[in-house]
Each structure stands twice: as C-alpha cells, then as structure tokens.
PDB file of N, CA, C and O in Angstrom:
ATOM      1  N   UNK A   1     -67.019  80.795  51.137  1.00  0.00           N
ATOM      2  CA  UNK A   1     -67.221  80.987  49.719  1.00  0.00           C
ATOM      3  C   UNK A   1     -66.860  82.426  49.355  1.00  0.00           C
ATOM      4  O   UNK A   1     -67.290  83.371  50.016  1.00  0.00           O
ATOM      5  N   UNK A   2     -66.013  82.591  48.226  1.00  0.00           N
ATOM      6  CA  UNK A   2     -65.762  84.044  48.022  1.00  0.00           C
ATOM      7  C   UNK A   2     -66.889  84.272  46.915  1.00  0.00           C
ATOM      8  O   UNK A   2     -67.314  83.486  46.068  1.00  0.00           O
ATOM      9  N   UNK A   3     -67.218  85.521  47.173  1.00  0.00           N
ATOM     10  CA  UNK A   3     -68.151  86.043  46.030  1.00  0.00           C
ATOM     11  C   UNK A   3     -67.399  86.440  44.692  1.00  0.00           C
ATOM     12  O   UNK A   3     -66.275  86.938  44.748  1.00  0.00           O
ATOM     13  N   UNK A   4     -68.191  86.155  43.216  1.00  0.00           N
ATOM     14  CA  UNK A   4     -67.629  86.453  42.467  1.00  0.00           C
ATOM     15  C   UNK A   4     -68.813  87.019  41.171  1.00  0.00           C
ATOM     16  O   UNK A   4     -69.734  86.445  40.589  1.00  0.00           O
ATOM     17  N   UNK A   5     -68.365  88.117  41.109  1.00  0.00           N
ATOM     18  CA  UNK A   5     -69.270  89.188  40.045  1.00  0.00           C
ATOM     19  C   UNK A   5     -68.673  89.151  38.701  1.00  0.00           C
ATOM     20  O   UNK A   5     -67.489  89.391  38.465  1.00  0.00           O
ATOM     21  N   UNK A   6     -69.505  88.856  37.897  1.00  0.00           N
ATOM     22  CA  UNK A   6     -69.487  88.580  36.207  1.00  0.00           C
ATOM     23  C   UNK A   6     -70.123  90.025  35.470  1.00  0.00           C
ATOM     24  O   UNK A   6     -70.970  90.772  35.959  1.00  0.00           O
ATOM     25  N   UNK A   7     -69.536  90.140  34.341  1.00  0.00           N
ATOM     26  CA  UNK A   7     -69.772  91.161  33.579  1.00  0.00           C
ATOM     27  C   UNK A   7     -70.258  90.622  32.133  1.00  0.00           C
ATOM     28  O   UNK A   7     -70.137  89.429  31.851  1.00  0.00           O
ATOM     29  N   UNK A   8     -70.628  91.247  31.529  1.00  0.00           N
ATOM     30  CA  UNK A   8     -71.367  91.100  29.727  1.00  0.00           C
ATOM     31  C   UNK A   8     -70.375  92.244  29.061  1.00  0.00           C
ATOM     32  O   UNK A   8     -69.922  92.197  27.917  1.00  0.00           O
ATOM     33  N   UNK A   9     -70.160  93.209  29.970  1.00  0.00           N
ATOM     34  CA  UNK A   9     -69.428  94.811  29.543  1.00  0.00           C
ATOM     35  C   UNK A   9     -68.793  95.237  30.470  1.00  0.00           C
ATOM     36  O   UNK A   9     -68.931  95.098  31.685  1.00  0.00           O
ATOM     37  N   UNK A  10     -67.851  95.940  29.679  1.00  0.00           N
ATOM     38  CA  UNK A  10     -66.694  96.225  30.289  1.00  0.00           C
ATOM     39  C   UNK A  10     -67.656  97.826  31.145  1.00  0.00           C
ATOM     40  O   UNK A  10     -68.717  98.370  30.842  1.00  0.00           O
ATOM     41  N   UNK A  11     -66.671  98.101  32.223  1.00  0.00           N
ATOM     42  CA  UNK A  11     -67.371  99.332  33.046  1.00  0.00           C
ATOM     43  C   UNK A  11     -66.920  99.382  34.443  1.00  0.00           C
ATOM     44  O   UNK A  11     -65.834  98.916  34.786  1.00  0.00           O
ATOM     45  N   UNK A  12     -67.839 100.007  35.346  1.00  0.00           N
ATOM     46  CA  UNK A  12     -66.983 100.036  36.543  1.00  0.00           C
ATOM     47  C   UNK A  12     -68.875  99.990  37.851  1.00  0.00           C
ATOM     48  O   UNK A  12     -69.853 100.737  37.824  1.00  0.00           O
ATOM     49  N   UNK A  13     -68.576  98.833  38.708  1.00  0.00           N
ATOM     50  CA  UNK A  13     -69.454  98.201  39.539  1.00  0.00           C
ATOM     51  C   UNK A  13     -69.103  98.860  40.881  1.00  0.00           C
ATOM     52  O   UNK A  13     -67.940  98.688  41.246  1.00  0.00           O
ATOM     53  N   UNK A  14     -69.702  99.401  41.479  1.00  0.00           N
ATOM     54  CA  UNK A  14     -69.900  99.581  42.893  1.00  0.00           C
ATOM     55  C   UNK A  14     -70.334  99.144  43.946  1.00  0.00           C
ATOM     56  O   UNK A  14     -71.119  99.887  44.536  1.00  0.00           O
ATOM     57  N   UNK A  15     -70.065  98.048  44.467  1.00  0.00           N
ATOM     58  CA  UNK A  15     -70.937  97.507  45.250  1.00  0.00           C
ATOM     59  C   UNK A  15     -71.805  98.060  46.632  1.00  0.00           C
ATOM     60  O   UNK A  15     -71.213  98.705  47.497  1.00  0.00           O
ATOM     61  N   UNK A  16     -72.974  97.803  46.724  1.00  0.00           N
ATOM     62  CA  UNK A  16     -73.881  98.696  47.313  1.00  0.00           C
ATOM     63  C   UNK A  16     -73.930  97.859  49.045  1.00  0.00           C
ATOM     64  O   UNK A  16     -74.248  98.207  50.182  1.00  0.00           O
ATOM     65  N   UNK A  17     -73.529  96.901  48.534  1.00  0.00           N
ATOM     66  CA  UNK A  17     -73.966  95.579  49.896  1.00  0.00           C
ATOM     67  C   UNK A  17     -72.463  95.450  50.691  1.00  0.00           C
ATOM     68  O   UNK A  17     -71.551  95.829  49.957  1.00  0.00           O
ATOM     69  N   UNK A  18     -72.103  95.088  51.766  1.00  0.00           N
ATOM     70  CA  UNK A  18     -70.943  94.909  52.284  1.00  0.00           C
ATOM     71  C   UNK A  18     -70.889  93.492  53.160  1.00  0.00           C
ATOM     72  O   UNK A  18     -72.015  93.085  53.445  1.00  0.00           O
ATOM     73  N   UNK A  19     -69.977  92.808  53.557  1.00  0.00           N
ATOM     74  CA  UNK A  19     -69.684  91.653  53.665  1.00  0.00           C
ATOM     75  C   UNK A  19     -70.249  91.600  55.358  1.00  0.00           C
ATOM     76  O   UNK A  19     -70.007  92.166  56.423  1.00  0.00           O
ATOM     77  N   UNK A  20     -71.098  90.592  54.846  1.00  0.00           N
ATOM     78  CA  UNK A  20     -71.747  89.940  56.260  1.00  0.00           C
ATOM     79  C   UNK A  20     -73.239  90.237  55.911  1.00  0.00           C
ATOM     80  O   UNK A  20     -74.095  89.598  56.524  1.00  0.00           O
ATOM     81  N   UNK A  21     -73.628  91.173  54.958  1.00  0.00           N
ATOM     82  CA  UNK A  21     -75.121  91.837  54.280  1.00  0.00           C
ATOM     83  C   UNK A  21     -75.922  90.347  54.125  1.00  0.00           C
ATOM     84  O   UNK A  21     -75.193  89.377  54.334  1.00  0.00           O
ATOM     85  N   UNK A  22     -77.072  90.108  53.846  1.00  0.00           N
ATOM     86  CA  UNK A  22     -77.875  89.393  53.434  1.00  0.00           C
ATOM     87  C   UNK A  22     -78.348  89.511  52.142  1.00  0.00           C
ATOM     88  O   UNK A  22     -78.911  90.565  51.847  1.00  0.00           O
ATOM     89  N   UNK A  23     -78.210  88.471  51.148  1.00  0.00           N
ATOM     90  CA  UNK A  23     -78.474  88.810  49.789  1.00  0.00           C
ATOM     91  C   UNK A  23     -79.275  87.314  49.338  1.00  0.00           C
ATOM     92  O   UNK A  23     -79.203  86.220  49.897  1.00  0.00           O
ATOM     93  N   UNK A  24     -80.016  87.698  48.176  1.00  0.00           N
ATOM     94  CA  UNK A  24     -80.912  86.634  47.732  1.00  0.00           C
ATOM     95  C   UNK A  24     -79.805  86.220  46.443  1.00  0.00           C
ATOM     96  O   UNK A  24     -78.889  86.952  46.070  1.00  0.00           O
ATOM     97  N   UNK A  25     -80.218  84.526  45.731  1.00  0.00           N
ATOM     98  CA  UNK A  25     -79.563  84.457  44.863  1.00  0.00           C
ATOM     99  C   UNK A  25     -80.386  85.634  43.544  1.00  0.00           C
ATOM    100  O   UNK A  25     -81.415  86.239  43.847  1.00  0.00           O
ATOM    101  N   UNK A  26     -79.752  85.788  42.164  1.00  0.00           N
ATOM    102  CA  UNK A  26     -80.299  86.919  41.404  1.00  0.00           C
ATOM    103  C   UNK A  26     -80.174  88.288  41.966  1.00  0.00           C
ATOM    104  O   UNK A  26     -79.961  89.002  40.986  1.00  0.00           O
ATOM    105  N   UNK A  27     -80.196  89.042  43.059  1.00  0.00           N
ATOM    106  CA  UNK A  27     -79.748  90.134  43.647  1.00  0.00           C
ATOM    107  C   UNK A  27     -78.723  90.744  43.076  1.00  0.00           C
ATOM    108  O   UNK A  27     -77.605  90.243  43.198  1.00  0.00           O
ATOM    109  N   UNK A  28     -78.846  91.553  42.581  1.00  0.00           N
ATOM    110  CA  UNK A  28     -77.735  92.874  42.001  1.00  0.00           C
ATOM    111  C   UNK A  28     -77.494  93.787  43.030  1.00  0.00           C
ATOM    112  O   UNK A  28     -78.187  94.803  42.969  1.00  0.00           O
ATOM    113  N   UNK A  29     -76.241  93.664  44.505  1.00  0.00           N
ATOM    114  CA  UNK A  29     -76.523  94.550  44.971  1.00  0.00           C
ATOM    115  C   UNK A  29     -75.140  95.404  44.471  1.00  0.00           C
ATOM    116  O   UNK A  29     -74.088  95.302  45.102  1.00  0.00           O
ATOM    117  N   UNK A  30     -75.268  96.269  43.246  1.00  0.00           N
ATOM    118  CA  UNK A  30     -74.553  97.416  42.909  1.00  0.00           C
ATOM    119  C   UNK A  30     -74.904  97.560  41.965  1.00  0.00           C
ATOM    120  O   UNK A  30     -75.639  96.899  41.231  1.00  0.00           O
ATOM    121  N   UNK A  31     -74.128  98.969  41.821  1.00  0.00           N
ATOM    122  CA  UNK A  31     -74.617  99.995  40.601  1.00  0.00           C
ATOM    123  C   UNK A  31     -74.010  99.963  39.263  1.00  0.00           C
ATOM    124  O   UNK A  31     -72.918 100.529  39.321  1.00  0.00           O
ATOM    125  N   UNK A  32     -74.232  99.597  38.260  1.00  0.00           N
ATOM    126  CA  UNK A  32     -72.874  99.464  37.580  1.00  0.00           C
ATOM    127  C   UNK A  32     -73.272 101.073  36.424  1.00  0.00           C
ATOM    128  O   UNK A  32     -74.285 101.602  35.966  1.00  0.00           O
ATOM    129  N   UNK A  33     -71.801 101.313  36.388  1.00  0.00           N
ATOM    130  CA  UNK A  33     -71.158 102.300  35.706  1.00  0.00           C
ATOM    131  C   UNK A  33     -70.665 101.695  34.208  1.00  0.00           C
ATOM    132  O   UNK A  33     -69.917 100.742  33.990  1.00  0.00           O
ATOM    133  N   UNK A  34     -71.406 102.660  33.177  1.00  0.00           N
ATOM    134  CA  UNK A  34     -71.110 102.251  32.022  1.00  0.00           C
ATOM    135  C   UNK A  34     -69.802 102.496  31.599  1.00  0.00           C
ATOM    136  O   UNK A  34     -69.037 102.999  32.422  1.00  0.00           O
ATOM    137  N   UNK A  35     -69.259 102.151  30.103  1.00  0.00           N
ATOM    138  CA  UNK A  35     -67.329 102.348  29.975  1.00  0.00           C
ATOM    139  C   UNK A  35     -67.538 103.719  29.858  1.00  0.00           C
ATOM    140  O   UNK A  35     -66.718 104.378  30.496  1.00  0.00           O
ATOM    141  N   UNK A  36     -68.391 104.376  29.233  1.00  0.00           N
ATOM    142  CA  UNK A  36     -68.685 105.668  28.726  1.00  0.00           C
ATOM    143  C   UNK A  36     -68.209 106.423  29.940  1.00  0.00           C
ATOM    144  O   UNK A  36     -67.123 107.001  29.952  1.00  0.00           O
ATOM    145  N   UNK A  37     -69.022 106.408  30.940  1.00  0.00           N
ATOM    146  CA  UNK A  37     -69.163 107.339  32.107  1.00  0.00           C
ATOM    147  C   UNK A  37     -67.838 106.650  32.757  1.00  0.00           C
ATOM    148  O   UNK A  37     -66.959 107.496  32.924  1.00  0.00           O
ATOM    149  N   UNK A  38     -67.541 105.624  33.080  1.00  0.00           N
ATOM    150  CA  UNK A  38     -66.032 105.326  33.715  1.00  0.00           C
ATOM    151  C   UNK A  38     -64.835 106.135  32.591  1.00  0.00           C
ATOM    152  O   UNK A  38     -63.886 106.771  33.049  1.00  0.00           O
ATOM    153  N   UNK A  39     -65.025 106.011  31.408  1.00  0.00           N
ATOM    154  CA  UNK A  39     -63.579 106.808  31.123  1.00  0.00           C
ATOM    155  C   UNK A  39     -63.887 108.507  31.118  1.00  0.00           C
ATOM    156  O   UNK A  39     -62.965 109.279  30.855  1.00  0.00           O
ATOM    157  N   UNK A  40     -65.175 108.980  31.413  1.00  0.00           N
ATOM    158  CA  UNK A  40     -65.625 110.251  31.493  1.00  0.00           C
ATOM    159  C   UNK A  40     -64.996 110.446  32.682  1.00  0.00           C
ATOM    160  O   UNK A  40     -64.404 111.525  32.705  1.00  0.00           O
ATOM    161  N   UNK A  41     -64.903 109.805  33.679  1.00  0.00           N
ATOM    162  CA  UNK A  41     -64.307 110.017  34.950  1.00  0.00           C
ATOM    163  C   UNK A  41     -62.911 110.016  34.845  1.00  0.00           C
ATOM    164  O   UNK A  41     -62.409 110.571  35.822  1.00  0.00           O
ATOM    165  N   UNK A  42     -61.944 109.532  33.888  1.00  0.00           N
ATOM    166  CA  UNK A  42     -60.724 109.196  34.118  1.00  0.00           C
ATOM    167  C   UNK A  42     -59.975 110.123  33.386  1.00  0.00           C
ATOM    168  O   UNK A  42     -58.790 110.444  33.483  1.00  0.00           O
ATOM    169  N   UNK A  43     -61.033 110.567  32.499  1.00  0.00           N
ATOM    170  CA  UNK A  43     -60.312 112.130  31.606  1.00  0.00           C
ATOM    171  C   UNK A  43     -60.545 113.324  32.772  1.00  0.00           C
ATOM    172  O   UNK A  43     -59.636 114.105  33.049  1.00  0.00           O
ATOM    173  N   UNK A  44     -61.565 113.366  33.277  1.00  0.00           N
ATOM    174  CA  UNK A  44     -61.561 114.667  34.665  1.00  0.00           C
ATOM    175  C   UNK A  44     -61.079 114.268  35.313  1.00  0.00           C
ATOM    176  O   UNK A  44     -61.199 115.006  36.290  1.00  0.00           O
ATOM    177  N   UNK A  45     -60.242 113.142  35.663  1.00  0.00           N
ATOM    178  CA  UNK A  45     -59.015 112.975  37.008  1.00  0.00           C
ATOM    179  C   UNK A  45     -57.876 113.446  36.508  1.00  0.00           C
ATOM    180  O   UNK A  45     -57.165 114.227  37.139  1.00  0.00           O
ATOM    181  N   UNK A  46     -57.529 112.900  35.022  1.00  0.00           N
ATOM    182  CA  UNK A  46     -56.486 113.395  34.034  1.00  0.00           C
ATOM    183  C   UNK A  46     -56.466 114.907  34.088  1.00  0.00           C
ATOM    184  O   UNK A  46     -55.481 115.518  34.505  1.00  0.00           O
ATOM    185  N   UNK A  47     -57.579 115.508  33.657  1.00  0.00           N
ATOM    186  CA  UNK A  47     -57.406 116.775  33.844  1.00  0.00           C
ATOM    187  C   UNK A  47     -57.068 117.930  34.563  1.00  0.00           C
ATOM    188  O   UNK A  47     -56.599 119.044  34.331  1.00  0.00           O
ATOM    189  N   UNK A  48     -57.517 117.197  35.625  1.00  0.00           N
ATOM    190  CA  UNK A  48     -57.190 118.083  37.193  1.00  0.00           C
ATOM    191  C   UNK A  48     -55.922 118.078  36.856  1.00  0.00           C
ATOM    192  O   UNK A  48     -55.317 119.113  36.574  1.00  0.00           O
ATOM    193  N   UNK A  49     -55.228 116.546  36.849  1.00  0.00           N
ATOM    194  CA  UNK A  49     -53.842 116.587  37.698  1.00  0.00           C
ATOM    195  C   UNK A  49     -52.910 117.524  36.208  1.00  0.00           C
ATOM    196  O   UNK A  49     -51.956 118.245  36.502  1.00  0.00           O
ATOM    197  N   UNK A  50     -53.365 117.368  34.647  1.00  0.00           N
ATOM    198  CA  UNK A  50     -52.988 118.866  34.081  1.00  0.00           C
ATOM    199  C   UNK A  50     -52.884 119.659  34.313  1.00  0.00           C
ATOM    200  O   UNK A  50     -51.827 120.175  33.951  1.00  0.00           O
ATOM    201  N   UNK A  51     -53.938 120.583  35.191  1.00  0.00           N
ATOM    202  CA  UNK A  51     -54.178 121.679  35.526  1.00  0.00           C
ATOM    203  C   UNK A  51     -53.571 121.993  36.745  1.00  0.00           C
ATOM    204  O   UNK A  51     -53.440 123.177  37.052  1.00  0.00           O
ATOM    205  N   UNK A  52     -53.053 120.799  37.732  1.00  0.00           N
ATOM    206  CA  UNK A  52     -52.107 121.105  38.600  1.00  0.00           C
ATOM    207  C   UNK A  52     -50.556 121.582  38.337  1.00  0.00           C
ATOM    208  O   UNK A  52     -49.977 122.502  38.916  1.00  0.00           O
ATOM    209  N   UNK A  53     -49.973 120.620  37.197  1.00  0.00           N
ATOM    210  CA  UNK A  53     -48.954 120.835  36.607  1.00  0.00           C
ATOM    211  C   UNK A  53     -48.971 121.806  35.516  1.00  0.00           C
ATOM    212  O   UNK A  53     -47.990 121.598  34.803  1.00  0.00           O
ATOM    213  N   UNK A  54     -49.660 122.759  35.097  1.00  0.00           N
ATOM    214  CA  UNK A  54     -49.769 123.647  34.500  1.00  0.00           C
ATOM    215  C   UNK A  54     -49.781 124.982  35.460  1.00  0.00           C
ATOM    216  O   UNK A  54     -49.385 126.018  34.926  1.00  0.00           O
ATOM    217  N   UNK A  55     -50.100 125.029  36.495  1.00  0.00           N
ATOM    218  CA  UNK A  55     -50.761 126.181  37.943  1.00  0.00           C
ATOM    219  C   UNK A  55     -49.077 126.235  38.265  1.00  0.00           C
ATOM    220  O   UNK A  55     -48.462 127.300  38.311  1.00  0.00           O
ATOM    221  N   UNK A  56     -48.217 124.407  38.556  1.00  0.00           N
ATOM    222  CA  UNK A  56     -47.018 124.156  38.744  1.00  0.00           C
ATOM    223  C   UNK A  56     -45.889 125.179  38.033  1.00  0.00           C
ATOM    224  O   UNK A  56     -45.098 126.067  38.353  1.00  0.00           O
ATOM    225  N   UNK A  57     -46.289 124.549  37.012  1.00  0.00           N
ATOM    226  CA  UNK A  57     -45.312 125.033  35.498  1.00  0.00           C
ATOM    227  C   UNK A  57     -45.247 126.719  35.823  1.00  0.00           C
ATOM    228  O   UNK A  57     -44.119 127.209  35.888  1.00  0.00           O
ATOM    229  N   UNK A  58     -46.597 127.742  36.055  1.00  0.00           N
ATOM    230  CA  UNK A  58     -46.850 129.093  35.749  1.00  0.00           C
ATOM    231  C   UNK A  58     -45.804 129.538  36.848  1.00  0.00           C
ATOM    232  O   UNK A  58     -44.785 130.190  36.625  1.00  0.00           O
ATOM    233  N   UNK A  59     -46.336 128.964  38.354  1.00  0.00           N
ATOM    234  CA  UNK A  59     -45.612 129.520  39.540  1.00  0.00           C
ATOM    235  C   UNK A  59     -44.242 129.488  39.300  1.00  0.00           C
ATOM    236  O   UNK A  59     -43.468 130.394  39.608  1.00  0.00           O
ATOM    237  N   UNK A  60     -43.893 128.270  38.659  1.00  0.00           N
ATOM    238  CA  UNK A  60     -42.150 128.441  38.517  1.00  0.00           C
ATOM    239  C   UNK A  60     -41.439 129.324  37.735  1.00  0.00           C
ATOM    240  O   UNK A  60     -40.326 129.797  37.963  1.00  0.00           O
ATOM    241  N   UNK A  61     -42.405 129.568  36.488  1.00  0.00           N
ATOM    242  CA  UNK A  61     -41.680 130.590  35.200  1.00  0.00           C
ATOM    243  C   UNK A  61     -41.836 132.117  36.328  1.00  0.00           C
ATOM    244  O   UNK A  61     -40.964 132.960  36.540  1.00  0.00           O
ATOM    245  N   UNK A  62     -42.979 132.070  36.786  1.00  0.00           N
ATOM    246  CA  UNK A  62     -43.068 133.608  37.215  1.00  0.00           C
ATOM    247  C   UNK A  62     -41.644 133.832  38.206  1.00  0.00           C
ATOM    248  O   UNK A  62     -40.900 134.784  37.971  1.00  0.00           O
ATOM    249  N   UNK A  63     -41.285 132.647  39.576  1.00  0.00           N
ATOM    250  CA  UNK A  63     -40.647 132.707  39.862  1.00  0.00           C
ATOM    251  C   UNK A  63     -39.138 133.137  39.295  1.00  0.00           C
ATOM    252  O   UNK A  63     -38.325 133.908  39.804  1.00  0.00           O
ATOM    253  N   UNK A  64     -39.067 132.488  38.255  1.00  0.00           N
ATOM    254  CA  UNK A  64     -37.948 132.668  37.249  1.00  0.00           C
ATOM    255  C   UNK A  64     -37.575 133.614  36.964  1.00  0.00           C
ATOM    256  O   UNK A  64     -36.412 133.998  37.087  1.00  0.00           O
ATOM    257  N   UNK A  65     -39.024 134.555  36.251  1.00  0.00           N
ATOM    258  CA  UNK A  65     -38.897 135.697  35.896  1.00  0.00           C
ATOM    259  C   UNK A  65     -38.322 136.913  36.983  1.00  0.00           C
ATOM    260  O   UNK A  65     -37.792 137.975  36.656  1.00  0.00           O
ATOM    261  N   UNK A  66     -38.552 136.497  38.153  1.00  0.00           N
ATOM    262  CA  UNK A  66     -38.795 137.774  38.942  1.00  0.00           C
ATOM    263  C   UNK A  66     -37.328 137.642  39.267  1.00  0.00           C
ATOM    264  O   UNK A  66     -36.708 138.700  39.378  1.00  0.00           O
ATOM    265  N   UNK A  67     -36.526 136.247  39.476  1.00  0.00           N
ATOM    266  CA  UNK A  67     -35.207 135.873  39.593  1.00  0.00           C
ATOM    267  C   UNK A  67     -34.218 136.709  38.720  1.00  0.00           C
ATOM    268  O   UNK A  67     -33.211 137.300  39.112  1.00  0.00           O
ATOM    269  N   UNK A  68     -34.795 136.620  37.258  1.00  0.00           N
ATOM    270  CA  UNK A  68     -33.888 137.124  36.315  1.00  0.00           C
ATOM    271  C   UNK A  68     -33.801 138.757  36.504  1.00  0.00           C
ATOM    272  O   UNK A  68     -32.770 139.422  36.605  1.00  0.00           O
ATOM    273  N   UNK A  69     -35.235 139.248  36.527  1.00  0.00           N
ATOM    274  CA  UNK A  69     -34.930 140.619  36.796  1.00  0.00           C
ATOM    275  C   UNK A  69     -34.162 141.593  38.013  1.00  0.00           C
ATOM    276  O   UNK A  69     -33.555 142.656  38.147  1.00  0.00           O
ATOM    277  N   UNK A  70     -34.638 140.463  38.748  1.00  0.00           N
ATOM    278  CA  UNK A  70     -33.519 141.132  40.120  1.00  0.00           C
ATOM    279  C   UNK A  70     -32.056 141.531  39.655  1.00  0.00           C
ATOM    280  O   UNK A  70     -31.446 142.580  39.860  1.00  0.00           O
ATOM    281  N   UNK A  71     -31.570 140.083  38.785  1.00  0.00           N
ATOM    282  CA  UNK A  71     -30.407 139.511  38.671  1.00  0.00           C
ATOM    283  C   UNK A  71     -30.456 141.094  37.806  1.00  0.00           C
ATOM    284  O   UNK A  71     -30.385 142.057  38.569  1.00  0.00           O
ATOM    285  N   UNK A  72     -30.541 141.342  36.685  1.00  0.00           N
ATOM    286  CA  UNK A  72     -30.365 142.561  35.780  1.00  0.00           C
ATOM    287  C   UNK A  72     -30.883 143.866  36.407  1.00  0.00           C
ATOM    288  O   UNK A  72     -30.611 144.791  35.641  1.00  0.00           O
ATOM    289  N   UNK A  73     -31.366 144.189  37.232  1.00  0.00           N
ATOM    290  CA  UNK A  73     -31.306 145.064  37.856  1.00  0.00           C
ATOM    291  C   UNK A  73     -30.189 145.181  38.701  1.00  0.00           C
ATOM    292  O   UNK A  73     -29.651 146.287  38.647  1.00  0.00           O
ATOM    293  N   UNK A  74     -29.634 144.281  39.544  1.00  0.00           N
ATOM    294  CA  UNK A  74     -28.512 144.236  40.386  1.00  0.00           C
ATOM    295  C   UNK A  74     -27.197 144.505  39.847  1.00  0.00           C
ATOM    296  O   UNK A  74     -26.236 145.059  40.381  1.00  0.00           O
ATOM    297  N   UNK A  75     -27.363 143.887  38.402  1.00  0.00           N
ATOM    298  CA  UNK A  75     -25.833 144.277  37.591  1.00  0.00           C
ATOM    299  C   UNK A  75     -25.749 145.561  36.472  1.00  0.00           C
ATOM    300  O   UNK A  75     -24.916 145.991  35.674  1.00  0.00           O
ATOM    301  N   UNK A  76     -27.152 145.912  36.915  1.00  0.00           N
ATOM    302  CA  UNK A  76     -27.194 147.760  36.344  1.00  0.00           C
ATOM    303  C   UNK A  76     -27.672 147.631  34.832  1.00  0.00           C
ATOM    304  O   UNK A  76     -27.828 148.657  34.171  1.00  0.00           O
ATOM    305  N   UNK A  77     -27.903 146.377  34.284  1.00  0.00           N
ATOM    306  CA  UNK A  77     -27.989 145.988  32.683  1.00  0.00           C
ATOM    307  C   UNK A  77     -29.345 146.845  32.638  1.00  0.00           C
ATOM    308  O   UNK A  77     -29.534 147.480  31.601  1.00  0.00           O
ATOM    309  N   UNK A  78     -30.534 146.949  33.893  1.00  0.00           N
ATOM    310  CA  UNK A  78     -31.512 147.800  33.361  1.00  0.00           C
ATOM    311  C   UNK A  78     -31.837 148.599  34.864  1.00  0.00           C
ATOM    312  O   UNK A  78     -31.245 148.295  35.900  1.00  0.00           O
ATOM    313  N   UNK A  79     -32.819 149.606  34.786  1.00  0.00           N
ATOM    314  CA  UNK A  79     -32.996 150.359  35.708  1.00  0.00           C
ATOM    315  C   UNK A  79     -34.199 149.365  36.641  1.00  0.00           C
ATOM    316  O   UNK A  79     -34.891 148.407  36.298  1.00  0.00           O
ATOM    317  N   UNK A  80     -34.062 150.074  37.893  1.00  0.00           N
ATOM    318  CA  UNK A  80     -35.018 149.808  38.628  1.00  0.00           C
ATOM    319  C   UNK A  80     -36.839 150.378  38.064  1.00  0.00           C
ATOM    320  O   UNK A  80     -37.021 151.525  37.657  1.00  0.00           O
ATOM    321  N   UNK A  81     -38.184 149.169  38.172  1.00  0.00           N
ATOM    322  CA  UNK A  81     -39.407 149.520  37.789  1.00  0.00           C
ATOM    323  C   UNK A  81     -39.807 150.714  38.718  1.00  0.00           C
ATOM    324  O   UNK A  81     -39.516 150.882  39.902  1.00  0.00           O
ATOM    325  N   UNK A  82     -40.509 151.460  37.923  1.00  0.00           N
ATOM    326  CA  UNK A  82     -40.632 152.800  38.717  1.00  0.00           C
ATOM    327  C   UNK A  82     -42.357 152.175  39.092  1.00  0.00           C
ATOM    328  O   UNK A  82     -43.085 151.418  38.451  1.00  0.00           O
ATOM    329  N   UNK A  83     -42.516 152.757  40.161  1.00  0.00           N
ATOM    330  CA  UNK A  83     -43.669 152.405  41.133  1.00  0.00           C
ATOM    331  C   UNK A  83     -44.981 153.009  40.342  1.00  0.00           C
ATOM    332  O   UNK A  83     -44.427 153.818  39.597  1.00  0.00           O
ATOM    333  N   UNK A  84     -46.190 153.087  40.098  1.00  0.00           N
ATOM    334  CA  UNK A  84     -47.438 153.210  40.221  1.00  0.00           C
ATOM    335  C   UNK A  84     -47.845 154.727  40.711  1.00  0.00           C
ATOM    336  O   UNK A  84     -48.673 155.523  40.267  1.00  0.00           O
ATOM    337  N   UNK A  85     -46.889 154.801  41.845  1.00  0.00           N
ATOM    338  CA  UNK A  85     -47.148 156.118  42.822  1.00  0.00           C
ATOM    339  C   UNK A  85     -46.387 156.953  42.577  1.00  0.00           C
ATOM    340  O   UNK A  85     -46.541 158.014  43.181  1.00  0.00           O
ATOM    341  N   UNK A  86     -45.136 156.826  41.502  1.00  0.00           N
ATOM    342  CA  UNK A  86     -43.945 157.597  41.730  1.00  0.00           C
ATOM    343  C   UNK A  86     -44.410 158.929  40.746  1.00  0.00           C
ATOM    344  O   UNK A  86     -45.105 158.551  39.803  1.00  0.00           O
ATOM    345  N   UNK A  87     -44.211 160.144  40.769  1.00  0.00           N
ATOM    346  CA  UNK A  87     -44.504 161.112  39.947  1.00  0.00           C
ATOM    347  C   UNK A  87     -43.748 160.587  38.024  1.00  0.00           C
ATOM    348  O   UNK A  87     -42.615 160.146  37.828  1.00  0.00           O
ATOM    349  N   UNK A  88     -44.722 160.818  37.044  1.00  0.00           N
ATOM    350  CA  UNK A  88     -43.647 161.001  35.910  1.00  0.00           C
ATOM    351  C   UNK A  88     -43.463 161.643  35.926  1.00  0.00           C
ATOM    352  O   UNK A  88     -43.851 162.394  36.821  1.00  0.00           O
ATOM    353  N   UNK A  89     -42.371 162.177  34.580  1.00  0.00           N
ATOM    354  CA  UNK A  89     -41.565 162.924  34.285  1.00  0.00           C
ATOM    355  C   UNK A  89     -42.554 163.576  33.090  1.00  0.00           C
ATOM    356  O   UNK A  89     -43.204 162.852  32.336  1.00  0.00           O
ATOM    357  N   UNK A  90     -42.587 165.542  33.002  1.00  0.00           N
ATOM    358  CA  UNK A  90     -43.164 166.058  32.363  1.00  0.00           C
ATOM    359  C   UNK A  90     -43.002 166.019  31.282  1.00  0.00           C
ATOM    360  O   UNK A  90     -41.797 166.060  31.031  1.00  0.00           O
ATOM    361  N   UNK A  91     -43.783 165.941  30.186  1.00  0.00           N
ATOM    362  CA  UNK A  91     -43.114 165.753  28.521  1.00  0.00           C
ATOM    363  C   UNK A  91     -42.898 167.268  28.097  1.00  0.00           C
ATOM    364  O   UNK A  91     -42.440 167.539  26.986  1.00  0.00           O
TER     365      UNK A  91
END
C-alpha cells in the first residue's frame, strides 16, 4: 500500500516518520509548514542566490576596472598611481 497525505492548504509537510515506522490510523506523523512560512523560505533562498550574483557582478567590474587601468597606464594615456608611501611634492 503506498501512503498518501491529503491537504485542506496549500504549504509544505515534513514528514517526521520514515518507511517501515509504526503508525496508528489518525496519526499525523509531520510537521506541516504554513504557505506563509514556505514562501518566507523561498524569498531567503532567492535572496542568497542575488547576493551571490551581485558579490559575482562586483568581482568582475573591479576586475575590469583594474584591466582598463593597466591598459591606460601602459599606453601612457595616464600616469602611473603614486603609492601611499611615496613623498609629495611641496606646494
């Protein structure tokens, strides 16, 4: 006999019992998850994987950036960044 679980509302069921378990008829063995809290979960999965492709997106522009400046430094269009440590120049 396959088991088969009925709903009233839409949501998300966990089952607590595993196959071969002992169960009475009427027995609820799981937890059920309301729609509320199931799509609360599916916007913070959504979100992560935003925030991956956004972390994505940053690393590549920076990459970009540092690409382009080489590139214009190499063809003299601007000077080399002067260091942190390097003395200025007196006004």
């Amino acid at each position: 006999m396959s088991p088969t679980l009925y709903a009233n509302a839409l949501g998300t069921v966990t089952l607590k019992v595993h196959a071969g378990d002992t169960v009475t008829k009427g027995t609820f063995g799981g937890a059920r998850q309301s729609r509320l809290t199931a799509r609360f979960s599916q916007e913070q999965a959504t979100l992560a994987g935003l925030k991956v492709d956004w972390q994505r997106a940053t690393l590549d522009a920076n990459q970009k950036l540092t690409q382009l400046r080489e590139a214009l430094i190499n063809t003299g269009w601007i000077g080399k960044p002067r260091s942190a440590s390097a003395p200025q120049p007196q006004a």
